[in-house]
C-alpha positions in Angstrom: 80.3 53.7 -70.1 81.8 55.5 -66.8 81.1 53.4 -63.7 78.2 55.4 -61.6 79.1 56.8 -58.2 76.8 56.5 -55.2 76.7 60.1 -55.1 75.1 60.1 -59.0 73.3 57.0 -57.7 71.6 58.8 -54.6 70.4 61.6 -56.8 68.1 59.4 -58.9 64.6 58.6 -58.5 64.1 54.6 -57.7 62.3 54.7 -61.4 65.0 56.5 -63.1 67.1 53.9 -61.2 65.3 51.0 -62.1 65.7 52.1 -65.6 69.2 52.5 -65.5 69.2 48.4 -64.4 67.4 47.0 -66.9 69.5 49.0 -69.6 72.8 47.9 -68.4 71.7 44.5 -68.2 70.6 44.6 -72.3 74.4 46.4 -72.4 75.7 43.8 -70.4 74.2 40.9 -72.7 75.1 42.8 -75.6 78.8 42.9 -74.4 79.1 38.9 -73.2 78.1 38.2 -77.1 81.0 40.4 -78.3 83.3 39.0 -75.9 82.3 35.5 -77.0 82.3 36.2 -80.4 85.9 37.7 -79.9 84.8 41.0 -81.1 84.6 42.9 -77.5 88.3 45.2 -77.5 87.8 46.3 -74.0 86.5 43.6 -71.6 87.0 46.4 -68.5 83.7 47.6 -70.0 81.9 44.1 -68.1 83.7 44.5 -65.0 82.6 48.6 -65.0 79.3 47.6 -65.7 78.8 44.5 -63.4 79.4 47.2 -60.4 77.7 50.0 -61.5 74.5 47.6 -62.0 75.5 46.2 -58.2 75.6 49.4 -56.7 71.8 50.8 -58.1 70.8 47.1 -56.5 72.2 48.0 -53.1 70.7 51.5 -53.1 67.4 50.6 -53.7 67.8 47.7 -51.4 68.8 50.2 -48.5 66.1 52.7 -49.2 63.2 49.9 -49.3 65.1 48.6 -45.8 65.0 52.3 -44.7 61.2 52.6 -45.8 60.2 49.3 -43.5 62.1 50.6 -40.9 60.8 54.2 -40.7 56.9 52.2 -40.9 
């Protein structure tokens, strides 16, 4: 998996977003087993995925911040 820009981030729906999150937190689970079970090749993959996952988090954090704001 490619880590997500904010550009590709910002172009999302906060669904389609919210989506995204709870996948890469199955992949994410899926990827600490292989690790522990010593059968994970690339552990980069955690690191990639850790971000991407924190960066969807921040971006709908700022647009509910932005929606209290603008009320």
């Amino acid at each position: 998996m490619k880590a997500m820009k904010m550009e590709e981030i910002r172009k999302l729906a906060a669904e389609e977003i919210r989506i995204k999150i709870a996948d890469s937190r199955d992949e994410m689970m899926k990827l600490r087993f292989q690790q522990v079970t010593g059968q994970l090749t690339d552990s980069s993959r955690l690191t990639i995925l850790r971000r991407t996952i924190a960066r969807m988090e921040t971006f709908l954090r700022e647009a509910e911040l932005a929606a209290v704001e603008g009320a």
